[in-house]
N, C-alpha and C positions, 0 to 999 in steps of 0.2 A: 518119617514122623507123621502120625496118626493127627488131624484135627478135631478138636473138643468143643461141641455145640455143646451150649446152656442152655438149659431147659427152661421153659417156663410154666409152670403148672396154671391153671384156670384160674385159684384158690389166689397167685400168686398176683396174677393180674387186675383182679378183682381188688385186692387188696391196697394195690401199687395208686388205684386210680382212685380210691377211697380218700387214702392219702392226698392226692394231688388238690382232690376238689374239696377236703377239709382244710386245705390251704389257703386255696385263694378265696375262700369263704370266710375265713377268720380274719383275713386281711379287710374287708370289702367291709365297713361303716354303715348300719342300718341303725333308721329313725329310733327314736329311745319309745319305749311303750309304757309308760311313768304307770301305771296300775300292775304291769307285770315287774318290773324290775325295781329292785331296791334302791332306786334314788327318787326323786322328782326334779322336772326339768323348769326353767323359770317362765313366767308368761310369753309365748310366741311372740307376741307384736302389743309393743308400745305405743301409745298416740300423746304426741306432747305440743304445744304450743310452741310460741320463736321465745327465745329466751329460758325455759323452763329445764333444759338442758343440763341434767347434775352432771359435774366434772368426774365424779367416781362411778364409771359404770356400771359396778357392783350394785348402785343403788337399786337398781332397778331387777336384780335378782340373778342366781346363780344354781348350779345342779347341787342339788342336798343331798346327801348318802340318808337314806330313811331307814337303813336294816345292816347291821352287821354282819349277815350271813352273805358269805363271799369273799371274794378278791373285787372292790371296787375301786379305781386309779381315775381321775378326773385331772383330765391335762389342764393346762389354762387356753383361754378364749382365745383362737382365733379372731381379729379385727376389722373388719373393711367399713372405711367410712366412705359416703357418697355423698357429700356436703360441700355446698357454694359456697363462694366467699359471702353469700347475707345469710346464711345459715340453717339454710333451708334443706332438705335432703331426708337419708335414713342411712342409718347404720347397724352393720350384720354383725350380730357375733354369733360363733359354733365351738362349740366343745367336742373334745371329741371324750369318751370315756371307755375304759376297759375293764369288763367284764369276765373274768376265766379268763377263755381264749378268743371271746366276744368281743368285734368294735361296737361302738354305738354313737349317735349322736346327738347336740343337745344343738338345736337354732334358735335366734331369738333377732325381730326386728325390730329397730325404735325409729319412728318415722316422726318429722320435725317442717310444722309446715305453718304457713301464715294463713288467715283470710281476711278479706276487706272488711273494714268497721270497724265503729268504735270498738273499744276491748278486746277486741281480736287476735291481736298482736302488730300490726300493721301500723306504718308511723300516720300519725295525722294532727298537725299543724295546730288543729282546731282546739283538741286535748292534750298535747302533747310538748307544747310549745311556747315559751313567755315572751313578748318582743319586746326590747329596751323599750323604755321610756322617752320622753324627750328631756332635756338635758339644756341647764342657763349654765354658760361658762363664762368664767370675769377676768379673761386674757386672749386680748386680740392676739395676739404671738403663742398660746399655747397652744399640746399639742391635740389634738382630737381622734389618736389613734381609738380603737376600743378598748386596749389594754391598759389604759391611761383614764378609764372613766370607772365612775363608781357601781360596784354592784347593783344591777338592777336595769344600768344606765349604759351597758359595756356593749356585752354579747346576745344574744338570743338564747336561752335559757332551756335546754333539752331534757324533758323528763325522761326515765331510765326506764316509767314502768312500762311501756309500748314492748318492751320486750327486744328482741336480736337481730329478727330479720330484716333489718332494716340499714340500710348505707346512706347516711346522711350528712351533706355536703351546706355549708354555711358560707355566704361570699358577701361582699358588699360595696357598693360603689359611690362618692360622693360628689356632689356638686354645690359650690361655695361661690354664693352671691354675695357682695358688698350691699349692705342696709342703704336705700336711699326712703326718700320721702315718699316718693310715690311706689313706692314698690314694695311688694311681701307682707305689710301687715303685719310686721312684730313689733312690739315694745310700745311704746307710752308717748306720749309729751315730754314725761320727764326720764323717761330709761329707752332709749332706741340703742338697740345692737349694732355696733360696726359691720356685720357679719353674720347672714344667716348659713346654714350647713346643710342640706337638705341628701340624706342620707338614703339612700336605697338597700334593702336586704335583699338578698336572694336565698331559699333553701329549696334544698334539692334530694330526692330520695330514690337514686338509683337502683334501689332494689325492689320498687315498684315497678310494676309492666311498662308502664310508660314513662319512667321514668318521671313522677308529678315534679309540679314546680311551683312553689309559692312565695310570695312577694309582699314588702312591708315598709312604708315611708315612714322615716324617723329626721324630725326635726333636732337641730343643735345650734342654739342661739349666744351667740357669741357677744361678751359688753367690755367694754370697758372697767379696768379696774378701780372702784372709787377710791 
């Protein structure tokens, strides 16, 4: 028995390898060129404040088919977020889209970041912050929790509009003197408290550099009930 070589003609090889490298070239995702191609792509890179953050990503824009002519297929966004717990970072999204036999891509970054100052976004105490007031109570036996006192008179009172980036921590420690005559300086001749309450705040903003700290005495004057 005779063996049978297969030919390969020039023509044949040429051809084979045409093939091979129109393959891995329709597979291989190149940048979108939005003035040659029938869609547009949404703005590259977003710059947003802490807090300003839309929940629907969409808001911030997406690939538009602008021309009918063709086979245009628009996957959904790939997602990658790079964001700390005070919310600070940037996030990628990539499309990918098909063209014919074309990949193409669409990127787009939203970058989310704080600066120092007022308005900025950045928490501060100064604006940002209401501290109880002081407070006559008319029961030596009640209780003087914060959640027990009247609005205004409770908690330390946090504005929303400072925006996200921010981690803020509210603590508070008390010290309870008994009223004498010579001591503290509260009340009257005719109204002296049993009981003064000298209350210390702590806040705290771990998602600043150094971690700031500020601090606030609140007085709680305790009387008897008439």
């Amino acid at each position: 028995m005779r063996a049978t070589l297969s030919r390969y003609t020039p023509t044949a090889i040429l051809s084979t390898l045409f093939c091979m490298c129109f393959f891995i070239f329709s597979q291989t995702p190149v940048s979108a060129d939005d003035g040659f191609n029938p869609w547009s792509c949404p703005d590259s890179e977003i710059w947003l404040k802490c807090g300003e953050l839309h929940n629907d990503l969409d808001y911030y824009g997406y690939p538009r088919v602008t021309s009918g002519y063709g086979s245009v297929v628009v996957h959904e966004p790939h997602v990658k977020r790079h964001v700390d717990q005070c919310g600070r970072g940037y996030i990628v999204r990539e499309w990918k889209i098909k063209y014919h036999y074309d990949w193409y891509t669409c990127k787009q970054h939203i970058y989310i970041g704080d600066q120092s100052g007022y308005g900025s976004g950045a928490f501060d105490p100064h604006y940002h912050l209401d501290w109880p007031k002081d407070y006559d109570m008319t029961s030596c036996h009640g209780t003087m929790h914060p959640d027990e006192m009247p609005s205004g008179y409770n908690w330390p009172r946090v504005s929303g509009s400072y925006g996200g980036c921010s981690k803020v921590g509210i603590h508070h420690e008390d010290k309870i003197h008994p009223y004498t005559s010579h001591g503290y300086g509260y009340g009257s001749q005719h109204k002296k408290p049993c009981k003064v309450v000298y209350r210390t705040w702590e806040v705290i903003d771990w998602c600043q550099y150094d971690s700031k700290e500020w601090s606030y005495h609140e007085n709680k004057r305790v009387y008897k009930g008439q």
